[in-house]
N, C-alpha and C positions, 0 to 999 in steps of 0.2 A: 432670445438667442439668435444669432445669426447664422441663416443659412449655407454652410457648406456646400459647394460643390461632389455630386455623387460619380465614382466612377464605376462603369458597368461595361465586362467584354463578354460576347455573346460568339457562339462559333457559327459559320457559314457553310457554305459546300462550295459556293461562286464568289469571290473575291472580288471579279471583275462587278458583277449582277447587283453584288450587294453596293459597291462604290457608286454603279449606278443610281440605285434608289436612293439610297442617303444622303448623295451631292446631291444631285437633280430632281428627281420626284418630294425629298423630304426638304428638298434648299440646306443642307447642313455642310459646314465649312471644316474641311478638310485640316488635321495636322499632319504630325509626324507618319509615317508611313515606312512598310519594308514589303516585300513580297509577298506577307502571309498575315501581313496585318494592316489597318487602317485605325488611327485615331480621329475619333469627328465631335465637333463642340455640338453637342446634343443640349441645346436651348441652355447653354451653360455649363454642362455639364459634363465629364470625360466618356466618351462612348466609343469604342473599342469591338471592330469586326475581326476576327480570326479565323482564317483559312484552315478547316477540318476534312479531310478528303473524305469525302464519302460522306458526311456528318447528314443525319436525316432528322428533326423535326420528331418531338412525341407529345404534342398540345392535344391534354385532355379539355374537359369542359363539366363547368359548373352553370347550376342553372342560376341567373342574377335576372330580375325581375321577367321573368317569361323569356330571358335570350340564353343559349349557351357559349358563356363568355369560355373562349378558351384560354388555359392555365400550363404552364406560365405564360407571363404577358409584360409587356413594361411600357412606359410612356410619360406625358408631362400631363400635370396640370395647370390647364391654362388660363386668363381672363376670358368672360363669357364671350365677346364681341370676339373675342383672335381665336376661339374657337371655334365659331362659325364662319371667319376669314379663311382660317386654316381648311376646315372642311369642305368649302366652297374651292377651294385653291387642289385638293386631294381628286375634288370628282373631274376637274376640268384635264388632270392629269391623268382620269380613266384608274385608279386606283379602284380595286376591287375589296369592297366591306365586308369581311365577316357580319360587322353589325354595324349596318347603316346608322349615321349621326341622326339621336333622337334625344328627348329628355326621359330620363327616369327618373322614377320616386317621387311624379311630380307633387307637388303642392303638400311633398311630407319632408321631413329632416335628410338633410342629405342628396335634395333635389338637386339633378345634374345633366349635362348634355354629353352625350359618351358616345363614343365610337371606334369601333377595331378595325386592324386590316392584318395583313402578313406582308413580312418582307418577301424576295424572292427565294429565300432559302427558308421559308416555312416558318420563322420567327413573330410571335405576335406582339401586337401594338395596340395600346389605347389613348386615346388622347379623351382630356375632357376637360369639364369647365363648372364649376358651380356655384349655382345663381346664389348662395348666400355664402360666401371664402369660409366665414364662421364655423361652417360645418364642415370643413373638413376632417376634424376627427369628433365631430360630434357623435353620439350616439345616440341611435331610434330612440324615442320619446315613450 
């Protein structure tokens, strides 16, 4: 089956703050736009900021191998090599990690290189990459 483009809006508090990070900090190319909204091609896919006054941020957290990933969260998964480009590219921008790019789960099913951050409006992110594509919806062994 061929993959579809997903579209996802997510609300803000900063319009301005958020345009910033997603152009520039994340490199992501700008669409249609209005005052209170931004659409950006999120590595393909429809990604959607929306101006919420006041909007505040309620990421709880699960514990996922000894880190607490916070929930909710979204992001791509990527090839192993442009994940580490990527992450290399994230720290030179001073990007602050909730959970610094490491590997998890290593040398068992589902072994993978992950990493979180937040936007400026408190929104989380994880990007990641895994060293066998096969297991993406594999299950523990």
């Amino acid at each position: 089956m061929e993959i579809q483009p997903f579209h996802l809006a997510i609300p803000v508090h900063d319009l301005k703050a958020a345009e910033n990070f997603y152009a520039y900090t994340l490199n992501l190319k700008k669409g249609r736009s209005s005052s209170q909204w931004i659409d950006f091609n999120f590595f393909g896919h429809q990604f959607v900021v929306h101006e919420v006054e006041n909007y505040k941020t309620q990421n709880y957290f699960n514990s996922v191998d000894k880190n607490d990933v916070p929930v909710p969260h979204f992001g791509v998964v990527m090839k192993w090599d442009d994940f580490w480009s990527f992450s290399k590219k994230l720290k030179s921008k001073n990007v602050k990690f909730q959970i610094k790019p490491y590997i998890r789960f290593k040398g068992k099913t589902g072994e993978q290189a992950t990493m979180f951050f937040l936007d400026p409006c408190g929104n989380a992110l994880e990007f990641k990459a895994f060293a066998n594509m096969d297991d993406l919806f594999r299950t523990f062994e």
